[in-house]
N, C-alpha and C positions, 0 to 999 in steps of 0.2 A: 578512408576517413570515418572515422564514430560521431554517430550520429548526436545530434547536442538533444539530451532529456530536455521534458518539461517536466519540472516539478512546481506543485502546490501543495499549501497548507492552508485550509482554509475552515471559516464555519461552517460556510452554506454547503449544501447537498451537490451532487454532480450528473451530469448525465451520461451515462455509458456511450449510448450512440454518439452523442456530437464529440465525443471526446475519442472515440474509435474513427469517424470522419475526418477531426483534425489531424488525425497523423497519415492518413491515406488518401485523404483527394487529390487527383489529379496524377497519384503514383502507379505508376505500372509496374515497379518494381517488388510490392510488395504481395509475397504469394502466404503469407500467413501473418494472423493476428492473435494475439491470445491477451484476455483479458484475466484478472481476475479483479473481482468487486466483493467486499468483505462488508459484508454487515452487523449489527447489533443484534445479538440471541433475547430471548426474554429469559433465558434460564430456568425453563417449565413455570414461568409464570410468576418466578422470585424477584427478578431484575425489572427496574421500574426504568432506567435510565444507567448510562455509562458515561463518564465524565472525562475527558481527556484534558491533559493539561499538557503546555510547549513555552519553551524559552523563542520567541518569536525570533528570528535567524537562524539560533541555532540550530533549530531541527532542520529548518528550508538546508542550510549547508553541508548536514552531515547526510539529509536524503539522495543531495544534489551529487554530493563528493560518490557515495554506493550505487546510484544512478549511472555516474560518469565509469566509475570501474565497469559497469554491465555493460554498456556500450561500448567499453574496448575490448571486453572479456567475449562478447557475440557479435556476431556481423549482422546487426539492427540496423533498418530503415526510418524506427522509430520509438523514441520511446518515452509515455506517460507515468506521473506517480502522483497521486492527489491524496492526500492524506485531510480528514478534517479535525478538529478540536471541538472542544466544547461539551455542554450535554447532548447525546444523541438518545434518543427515545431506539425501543427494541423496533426493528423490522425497516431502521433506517441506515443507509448508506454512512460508512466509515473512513473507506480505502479502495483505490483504486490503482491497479498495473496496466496498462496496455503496452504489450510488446509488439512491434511489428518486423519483421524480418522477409526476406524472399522462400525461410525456408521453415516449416514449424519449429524445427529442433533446438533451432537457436535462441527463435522465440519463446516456446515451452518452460527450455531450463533458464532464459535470463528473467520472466515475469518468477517462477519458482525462487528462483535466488535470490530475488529484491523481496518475496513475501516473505522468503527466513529470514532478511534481516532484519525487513518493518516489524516483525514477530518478537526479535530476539534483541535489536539493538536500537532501533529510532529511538529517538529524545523524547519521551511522550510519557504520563505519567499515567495511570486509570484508576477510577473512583466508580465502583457499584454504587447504586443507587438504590436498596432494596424495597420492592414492591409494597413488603409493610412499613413502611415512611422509617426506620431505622436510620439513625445517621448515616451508615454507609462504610466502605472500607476498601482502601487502598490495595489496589492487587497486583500482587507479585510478578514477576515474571517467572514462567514454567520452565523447566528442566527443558521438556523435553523441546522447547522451539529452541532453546539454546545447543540442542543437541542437533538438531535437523539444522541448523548453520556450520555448524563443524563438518557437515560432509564435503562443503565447498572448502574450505582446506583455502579462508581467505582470512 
């Protein structure tokens, strides 16, 4: 049986460790965890802030729905995705994967898979904030995370 994701959307910041704890206390079965945690860049010093925008359900259900594929697609013991919104200042917490599995490999490529899709496909809009108080400007999504999801051939 696949494991049921937690997923959040949320404003506030998260913490790695307690959120690596909630999927492994008390388990003996899990022999690997992989995290990844995605931050805010300052952009050598251009970017003042990053602005996320979400249809409040709708991204919770499409992260939930690529979640729940990752958990049938690896044999997961558990598995995390916190995604925040809002303005996020540079050098703060954005995103977060914890995958846990009995075995790395599983959990490697399923935390890897869910970050090409938050990359390529989540409901999420962004807004630079540029450092010289400029209005700011809506950013694209790039080629190339739309291309680093097509390897998964999902």
């Amino acid at each position: 049986m696949a494991c049921q994701p937690i997923v959040r959307v949320q404003p506030g910041d998260f913490d790695v460790a307690a959120e690596i704890e909630r999927l492994t206390a008390g388990r003996h079965d899990v022999g690997a965890v992989v995290t990844f945690s995605g931050r805010c860049r300052d952009e050598g010093g251009r970017l003042a802030a990053l602005e996320l925008e979400h249809y409040p359900g709708m991204a919770e259900a499409e992260i939930v729905r690529i979640a729940r594929q990752a958990a049938e697609d690896w044999p997961l013991t558990g598995l995390s995705v916190i995604h925040r919104f809002g303005k996020i200042m540079p050098g703060d917490n954005i995103v977060l994967v914890v995958a846990a599995s009995s075995h790395r490999k599983a959990a490697l490529e399923a935390a890897d898979f869910l970050m090409d899709y938050l990359k390529s496909r989540a409901p999420f809009w962004k807004k630079e904030h540029p450092a010289d108080g400029d209005e700011g400007r809506w950013v694209e999504a790039k080629a190339a995370d739309e291309e680093a999801l097509g390897r998964w051939g999902k």
